[in-house]
C-alpha positions in Angstrom: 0.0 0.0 0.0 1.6 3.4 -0.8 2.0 5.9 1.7 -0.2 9.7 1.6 2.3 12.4 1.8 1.6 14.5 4.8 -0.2 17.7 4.9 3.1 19.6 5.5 4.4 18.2 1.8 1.8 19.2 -0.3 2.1 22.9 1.4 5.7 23.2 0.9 5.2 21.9 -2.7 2.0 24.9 -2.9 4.9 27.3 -2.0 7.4 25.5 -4.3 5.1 26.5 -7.8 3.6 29.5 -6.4 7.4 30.8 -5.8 8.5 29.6 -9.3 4.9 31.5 -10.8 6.5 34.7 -9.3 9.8 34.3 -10.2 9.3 33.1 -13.8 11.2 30.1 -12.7 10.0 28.2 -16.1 11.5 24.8 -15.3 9.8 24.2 -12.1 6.4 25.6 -13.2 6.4 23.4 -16.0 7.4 20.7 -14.1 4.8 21.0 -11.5 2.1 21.6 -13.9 0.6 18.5 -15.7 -0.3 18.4 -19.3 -3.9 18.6 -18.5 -3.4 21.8 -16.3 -6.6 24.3 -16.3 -7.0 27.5 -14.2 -10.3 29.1 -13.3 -9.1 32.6 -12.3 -11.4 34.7 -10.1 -12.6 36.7 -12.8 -14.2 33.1 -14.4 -11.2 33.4 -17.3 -10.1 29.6 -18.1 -6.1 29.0 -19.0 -5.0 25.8 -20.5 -2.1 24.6 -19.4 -0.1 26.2 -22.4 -1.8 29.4 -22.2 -0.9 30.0 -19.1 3.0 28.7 -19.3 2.8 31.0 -22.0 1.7 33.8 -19.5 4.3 33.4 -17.1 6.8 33.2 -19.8 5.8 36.7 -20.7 5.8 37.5 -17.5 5.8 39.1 -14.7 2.3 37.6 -14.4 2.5 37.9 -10.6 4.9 39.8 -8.5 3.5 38.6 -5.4 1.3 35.6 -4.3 0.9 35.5 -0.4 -0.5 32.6 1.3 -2.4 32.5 4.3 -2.1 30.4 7.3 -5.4 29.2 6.8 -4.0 26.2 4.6 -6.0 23.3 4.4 -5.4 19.9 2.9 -7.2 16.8 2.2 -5.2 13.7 0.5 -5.3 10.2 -0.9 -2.5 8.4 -2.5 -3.0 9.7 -5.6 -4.3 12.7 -5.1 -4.7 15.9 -3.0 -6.6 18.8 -2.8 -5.4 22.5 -1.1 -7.5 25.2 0.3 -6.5 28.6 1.5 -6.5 32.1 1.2 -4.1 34.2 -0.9 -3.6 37.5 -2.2 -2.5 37.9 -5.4 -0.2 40.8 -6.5 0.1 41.5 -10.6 2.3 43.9 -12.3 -0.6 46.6 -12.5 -0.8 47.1 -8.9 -4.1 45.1 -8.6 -4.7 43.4 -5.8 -6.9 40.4 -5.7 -7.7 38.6 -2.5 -9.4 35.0 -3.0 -9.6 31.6 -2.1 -7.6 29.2 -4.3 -8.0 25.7 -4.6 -5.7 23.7 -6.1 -6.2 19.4 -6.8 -2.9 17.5 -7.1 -2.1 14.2 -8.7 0.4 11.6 -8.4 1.0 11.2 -12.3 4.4 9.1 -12.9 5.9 9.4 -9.7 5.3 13.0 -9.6 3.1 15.3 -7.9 1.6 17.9 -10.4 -1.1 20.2 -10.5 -4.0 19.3 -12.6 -6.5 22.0 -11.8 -6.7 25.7 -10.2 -9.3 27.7 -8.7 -9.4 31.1 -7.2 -12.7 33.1 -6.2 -12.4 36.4 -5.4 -13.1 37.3 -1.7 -15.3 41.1 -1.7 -13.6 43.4 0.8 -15.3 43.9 4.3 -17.6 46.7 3.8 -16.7 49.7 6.2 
């Protein structure tokens, strides 16, 4: 029987391709990304896999993505699913505070992401 990572492994790999989506870092996003990749961004916009590697290779896309320490996880051996708060900073100054959800798989070995979700979060009304 194989063994579910803990809840501490899929949030350091979270932080792994978050950080690599900031930094452009190409290599790891595309690693961590499986071919059948799709993001739902908060606006309802869906990105393929492709479109979105595309994106980032532009980039920036993001110049900040701050995680909350609200991070929950829920996992089988073959795959995972990640829920938490973020705020996402893009190069216009926008500022978008959601909840992301991100499902995982084990696909050859390896742990990639295979879908994405954010919903915006309204600010608190004064």
């Amino acid at each position: 029987m194989v063994g579910i990572p803990s809840s501490a492994f899929f949030i350091a790999l979270e932080r792994r391709r978050t950080q690599a989506l900031v930094a452009g870092d190409l290599a790891v996003v595309e690693s961590l990304h499986a071919p059948s990749y799709e993001l739902i961004t908060p606006a309802g916009a869906v990105f393929s896999r492709e479109r979105y590697l595309a994106a980032i290779a532009e980039g920036p896309f993001y110049t900040a993505w701050e995680m909350g320490e609200d991070m929950r996880v829920q996992a089988t051996a073959e795959m995972a699913l990640l829920r938490y708060q973020a705020r996402l900073h893009f190069p216009s100054g926008k500022v978008v505070h959601c909840w992301h959800t991100d499902s995982y798989a084990l696909q050859g070995g390896q742990w990639q992401a295979v879908w994405s979700q954010a919903t915006a979060i309204s600010a608190p009304r004064s």
